[in-house]
C-alpha positions in Angstrom: -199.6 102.2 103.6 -198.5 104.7 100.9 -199.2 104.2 97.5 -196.8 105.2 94.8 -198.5 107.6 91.9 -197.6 106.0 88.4 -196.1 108.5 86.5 -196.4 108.9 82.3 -192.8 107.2 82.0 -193.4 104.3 84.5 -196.7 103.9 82.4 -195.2 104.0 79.3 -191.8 101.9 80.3 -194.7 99.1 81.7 -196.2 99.1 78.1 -193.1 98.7 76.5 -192.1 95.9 78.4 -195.3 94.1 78.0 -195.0 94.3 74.1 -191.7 93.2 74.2 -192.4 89.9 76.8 -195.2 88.9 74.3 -193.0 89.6 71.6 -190.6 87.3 73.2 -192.9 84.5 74.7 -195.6 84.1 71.7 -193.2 82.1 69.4 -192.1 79.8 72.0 -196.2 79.3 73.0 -197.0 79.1 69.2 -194.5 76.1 68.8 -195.8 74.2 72.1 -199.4 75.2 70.8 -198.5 73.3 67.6 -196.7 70.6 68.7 -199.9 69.7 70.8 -202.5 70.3 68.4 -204.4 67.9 66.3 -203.2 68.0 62.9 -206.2 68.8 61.1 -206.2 72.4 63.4 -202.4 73.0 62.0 -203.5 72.4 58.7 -206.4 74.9 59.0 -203.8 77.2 60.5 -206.5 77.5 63.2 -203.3 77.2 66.2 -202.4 80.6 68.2 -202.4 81.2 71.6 -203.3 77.5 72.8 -203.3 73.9 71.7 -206.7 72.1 69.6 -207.8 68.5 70.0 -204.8 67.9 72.4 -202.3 65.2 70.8 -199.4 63.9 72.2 -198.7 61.5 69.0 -195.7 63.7 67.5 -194.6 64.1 71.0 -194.7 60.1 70.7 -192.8 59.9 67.3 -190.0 62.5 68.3 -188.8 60.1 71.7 -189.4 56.5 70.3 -187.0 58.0 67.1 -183.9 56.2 67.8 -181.8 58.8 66.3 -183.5 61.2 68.6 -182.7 58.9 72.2 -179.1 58.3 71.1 -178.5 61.8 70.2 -179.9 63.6 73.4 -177.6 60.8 75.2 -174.4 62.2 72.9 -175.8 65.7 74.2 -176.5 65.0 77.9 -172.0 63.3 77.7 -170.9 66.0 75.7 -172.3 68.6 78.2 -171.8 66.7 81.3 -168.2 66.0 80.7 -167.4 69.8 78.8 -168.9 71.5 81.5 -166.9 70.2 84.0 -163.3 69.8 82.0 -164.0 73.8 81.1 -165.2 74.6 84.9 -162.0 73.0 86.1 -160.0 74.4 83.4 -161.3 78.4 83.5 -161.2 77.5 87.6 -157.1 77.2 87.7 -156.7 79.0 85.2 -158.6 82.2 86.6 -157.2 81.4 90.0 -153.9 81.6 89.0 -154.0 85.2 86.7 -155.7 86.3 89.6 -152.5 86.1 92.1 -150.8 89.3 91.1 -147.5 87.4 92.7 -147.4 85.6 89.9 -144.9 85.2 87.5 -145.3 87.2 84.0 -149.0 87.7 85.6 -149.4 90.9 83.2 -148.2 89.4 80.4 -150.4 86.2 80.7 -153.8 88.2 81.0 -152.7 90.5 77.9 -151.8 87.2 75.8 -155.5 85.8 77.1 -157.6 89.1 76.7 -155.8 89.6 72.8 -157.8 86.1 71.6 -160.8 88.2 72.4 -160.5 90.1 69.8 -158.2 88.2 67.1 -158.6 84.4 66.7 -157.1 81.7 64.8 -160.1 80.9 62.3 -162.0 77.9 61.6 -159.2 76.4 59.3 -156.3 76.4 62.1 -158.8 75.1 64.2 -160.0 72.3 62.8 -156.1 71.2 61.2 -155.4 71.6 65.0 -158.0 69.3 65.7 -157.1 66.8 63.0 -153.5 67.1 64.2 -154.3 66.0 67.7 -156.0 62.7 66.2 -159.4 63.5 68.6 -161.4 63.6 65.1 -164.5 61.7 65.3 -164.6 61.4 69.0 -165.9 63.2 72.2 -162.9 64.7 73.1 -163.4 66.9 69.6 -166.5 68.2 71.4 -165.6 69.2 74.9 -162.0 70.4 74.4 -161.3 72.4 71.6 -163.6 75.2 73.2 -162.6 74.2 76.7 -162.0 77.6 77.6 -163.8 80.7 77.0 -161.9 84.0 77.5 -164.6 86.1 78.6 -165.8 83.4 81.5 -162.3 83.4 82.2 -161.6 86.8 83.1 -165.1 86.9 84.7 -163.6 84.3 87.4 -160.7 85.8 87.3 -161.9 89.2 88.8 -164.0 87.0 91.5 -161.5 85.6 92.7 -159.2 88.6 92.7 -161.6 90.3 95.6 -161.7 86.8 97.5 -160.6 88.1 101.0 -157.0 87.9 101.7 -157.3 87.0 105.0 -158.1 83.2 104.9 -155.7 82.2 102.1 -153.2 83.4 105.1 -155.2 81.5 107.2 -154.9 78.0 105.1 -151.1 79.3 104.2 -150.9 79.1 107.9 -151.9 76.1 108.7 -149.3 74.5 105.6 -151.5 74.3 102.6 -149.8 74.9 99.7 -151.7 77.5 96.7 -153.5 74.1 95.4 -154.7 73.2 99.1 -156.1 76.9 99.8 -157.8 76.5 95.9 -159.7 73.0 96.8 -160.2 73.1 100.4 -160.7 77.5 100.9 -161.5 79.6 97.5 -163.4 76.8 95.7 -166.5 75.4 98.6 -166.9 79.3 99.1 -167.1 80.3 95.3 -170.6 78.3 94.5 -171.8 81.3 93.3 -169.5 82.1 90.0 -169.3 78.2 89.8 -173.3 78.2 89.4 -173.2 81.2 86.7 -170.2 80.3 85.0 -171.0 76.2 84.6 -174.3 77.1 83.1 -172.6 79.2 80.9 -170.7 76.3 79.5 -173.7 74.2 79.6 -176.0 76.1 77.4 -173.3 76.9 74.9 -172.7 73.1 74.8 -175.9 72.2 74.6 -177.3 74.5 71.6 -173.4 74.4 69.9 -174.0 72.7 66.5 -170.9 74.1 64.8 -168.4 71.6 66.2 -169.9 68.6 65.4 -170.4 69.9 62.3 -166.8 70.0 61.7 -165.5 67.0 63.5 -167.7 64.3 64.3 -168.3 62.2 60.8 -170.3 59.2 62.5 -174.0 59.8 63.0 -174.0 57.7 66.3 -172.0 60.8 67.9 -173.8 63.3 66.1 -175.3 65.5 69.0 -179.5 66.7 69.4 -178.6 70.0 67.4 -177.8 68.3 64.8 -180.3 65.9 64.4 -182.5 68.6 64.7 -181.1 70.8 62.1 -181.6 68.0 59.9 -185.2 67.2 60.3 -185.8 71.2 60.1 -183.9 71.4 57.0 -184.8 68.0 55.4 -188.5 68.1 56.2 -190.3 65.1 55.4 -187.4 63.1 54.2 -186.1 63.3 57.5 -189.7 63.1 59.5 -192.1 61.0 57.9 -190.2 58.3 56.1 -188.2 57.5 58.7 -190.9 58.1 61.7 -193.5 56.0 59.3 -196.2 58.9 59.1 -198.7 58.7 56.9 -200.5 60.9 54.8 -200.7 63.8 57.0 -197.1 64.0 56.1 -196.6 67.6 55.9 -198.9 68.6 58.9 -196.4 66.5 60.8 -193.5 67.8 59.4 -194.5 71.0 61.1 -195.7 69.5 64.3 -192.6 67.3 64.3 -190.4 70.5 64.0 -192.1 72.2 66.4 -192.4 68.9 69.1 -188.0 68.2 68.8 -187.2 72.3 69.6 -189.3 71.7 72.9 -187.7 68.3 73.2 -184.4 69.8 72.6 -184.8 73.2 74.4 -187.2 72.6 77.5 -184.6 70.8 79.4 -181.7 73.1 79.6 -184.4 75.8 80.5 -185.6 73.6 83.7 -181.7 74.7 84.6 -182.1 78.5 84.8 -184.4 78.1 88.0 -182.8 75.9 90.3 -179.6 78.5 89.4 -181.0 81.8 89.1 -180.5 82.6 93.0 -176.3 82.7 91.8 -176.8 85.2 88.8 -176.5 88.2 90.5 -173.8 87.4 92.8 -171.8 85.4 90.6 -171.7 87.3 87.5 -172.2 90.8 89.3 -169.1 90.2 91.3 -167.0 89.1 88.8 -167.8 91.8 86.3 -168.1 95.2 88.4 -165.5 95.0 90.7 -162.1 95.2 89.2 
């Protein structure tokens, strides 16, 4: 078996990329390390690498918090439901711009590819928004950012190379351009599906913006937001309303600490079970034109 010499660049590019991975991983092990810890060791400041006197108590106060439960349900509907109105959306949408038979097919992309670059604003958006009456409701969350442009012409260019041959096939046998979409280019497109829909999901998961804007009753208000205010307001937000005691500021920084895991390790448990469709999915509908 040969063995490959390392060579000064290879050693050097290894390095690098070490530095940068602990660069990268120690905040998110500092803030599980915390969360964890005993809060006499997080007052010390005695926390690094690993947890002290193990503690699951703030873990405790963040999911019996009922702002927290009804706020990661808000978040589990709003993604749920945005990710697949914008799959279906981007879907038809890409499909169509990607039959060059189509009517004013140039014209349509150029329109679509200019709102990458100019945009209406926050202020026409949001009168937009009020002028549809979907203020202070779900459907403010999931459809004003429906569609994103980029994902769009991503699918787009996917399903431009989809082999000719068996939309023929299904035109063949009598299905009509929606039959060959649902029954052809859709069960064999998994891949972009995958990559795109987890797009969506993580941008709806971490967006904090449009609730912001347009939801005005805290029984909607999404996780983001709840934890933007407990970051921001600190102990009014943590201790008074959790009921912690004197250890007050220790747990506002365990409590931090314990709702950014709560908030963040579940959208991360997605990125394995769809890694295997990165490459195709998004590598396929961005290299080949």
């Amino acid at each position: 078996m040969k063995v490959e010499k390392w060579s000064l660049p290879s050693i050097l590019i290894t390095i690098v990329l070490i530095l940068l991975v602990l660069v990268m991983v120690y905040p998110f092990l500092y803030m599980i390390s915390v969360s964890l810890s005993d809060s006499i060791y997080v007052m010390r400041g005695e926390v690094t690498w690993f947890p002290k006197g193990l503690d699951f108590s703030t873990y405790q106060l963040v999911l019996n918090d009922a702002r927290i439960s009804q706020s990661y349900l808000n978040t589990i509907i709003y993604v749920s439901l945005g990710t697949l109105i914008s799959l279906v959306v981007t879907a038809f949408g890409a499909y169509s711009l990607a039959r060059r038979d189509m009517l004013f097919h140039r014209g349509f992309t150029l329109l679509i590819i200019f709102t990458m670059f100019f945009q209406g604003g926050m202020i026409p958006t949001f009168l937009a928004v009020k002028s549809m009456g979907i203020m202070d409701s779900v459907w403010a969350m999931v459809l004003p950012g429906a569609v994103s442009t980029w994902n769009l012409l991503v699918m787009r260019t996917f399903f431009a190379n989809f082999p000719t041959e068996l939309e023929e096939a299904g035109r063949m046998d009598g299905l009509s351009d929606f039959g060959i979409f649902t029954r052809i280019v859709a069960p064999l497109s998994q891949a972009v599906f995958a990559t795109i829909g987890l797009f969506y999901a993580v941008a709806m998961w971490n967006n904090f913006m449009f609730p912001l804007l347009y939801l005005r009753d805290p029984e909607l208000f999404p996780l983001q937001v709840v934890l933007r205010n407990i970051v921001l307001a600190g102990s009014n937000a943590g201790s008074e309303s959790m009921g912690v005691g004197s250890d007050a500021m220790v747990v506002e920084e365990s409590l931090k600490y314990a709702t950014i895991m709560v908030s963040t390790i579940p959208i991360l448990l997605l990125y394995p079970m769809l890694q295997k469709y990165f490459v195709k999915g998004v590598m396929i509908g961005a290299v080949k034109g």
